[in-house]
C-alpha positions in Angstrom: 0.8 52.2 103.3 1.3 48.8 105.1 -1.9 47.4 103.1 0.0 48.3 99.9 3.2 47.0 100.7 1.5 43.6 101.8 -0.7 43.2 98.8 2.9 43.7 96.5 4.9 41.6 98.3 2.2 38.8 98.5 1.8 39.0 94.5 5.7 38.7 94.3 5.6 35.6 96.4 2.7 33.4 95.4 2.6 32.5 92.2 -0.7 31.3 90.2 1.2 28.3 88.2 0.7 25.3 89.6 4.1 23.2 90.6 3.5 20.2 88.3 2.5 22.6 85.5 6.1 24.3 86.6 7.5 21.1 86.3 6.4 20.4 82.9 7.3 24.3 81.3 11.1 24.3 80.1 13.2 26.8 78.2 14.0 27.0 74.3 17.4 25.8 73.8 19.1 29.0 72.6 21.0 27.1 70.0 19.6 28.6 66.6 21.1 27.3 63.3 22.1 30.2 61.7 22.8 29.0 58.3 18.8 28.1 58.5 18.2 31.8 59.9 20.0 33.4 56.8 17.8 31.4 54.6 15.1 33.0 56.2 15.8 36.4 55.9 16.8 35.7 52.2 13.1 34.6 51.4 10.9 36.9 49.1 8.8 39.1 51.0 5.1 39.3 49.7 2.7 41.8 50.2 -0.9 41.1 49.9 -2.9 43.8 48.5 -6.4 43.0 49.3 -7.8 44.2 46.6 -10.7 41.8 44.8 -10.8 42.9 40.7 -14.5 42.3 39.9 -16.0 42.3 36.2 -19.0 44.5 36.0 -21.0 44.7 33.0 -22.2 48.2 31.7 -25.4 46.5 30.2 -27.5 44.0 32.6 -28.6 40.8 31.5 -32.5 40.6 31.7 -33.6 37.3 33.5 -36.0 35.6 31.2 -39.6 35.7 32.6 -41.2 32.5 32.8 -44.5 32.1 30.7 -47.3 30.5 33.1 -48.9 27.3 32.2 -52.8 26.9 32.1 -53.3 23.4 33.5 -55.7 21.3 31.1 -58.8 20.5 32.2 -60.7 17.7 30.4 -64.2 19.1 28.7 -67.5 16.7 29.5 -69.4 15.8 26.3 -72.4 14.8 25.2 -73.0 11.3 26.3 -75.4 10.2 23.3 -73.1 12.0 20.9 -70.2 9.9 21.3 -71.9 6.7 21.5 -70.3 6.4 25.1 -72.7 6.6 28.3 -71.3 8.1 31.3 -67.9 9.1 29.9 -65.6 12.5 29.7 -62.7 12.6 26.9 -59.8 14.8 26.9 -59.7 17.4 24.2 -56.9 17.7 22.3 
């Protein structure tokens, strides 16, 4: 019983704030405008009602499929029917 009646009154007479954080804590002046109040409480209250509206479609849109490309590869040709030596020409 003595242990518990130490421990209170020690937590009742220390205190964890610092005196020059004490020092720098003041009180809110209780001098309220009240014409400013009034205007307060005469504001519109709004209630937000979460709800998100989304827009589905009954009939999906099918993403076009892309068409692959064959690269173009040039064809070697006859080196004494062209009258060139040596040479490869792009077909058309």
């Amino acid at each position: 019983m003595i242990w518990i009646g130490f421990t209170i009154a020690h937590n009742a007479l220390t205190s964890t704030i610092t005196p020059t954080l004490n020092q720098q804590l003041t009180s809110i002046n209780n001098n309220f405008d009240a014409k400013t109040l009034g205007n307060l409480q005469k504001r519109q209250q709004i209630t937000p009602q979460y709800i998100i509206s989304v827009v589905v479609s009954q009939t999906p849109t099918p993403t076009p499929t892309l068409v692959p490309i064959s690269p173009i590869n040039p064809q070697p040709t006859n080196a004494s029917s062209s009258g060139q030596q040596g040479g490869a020409t792009p077909t058309p």
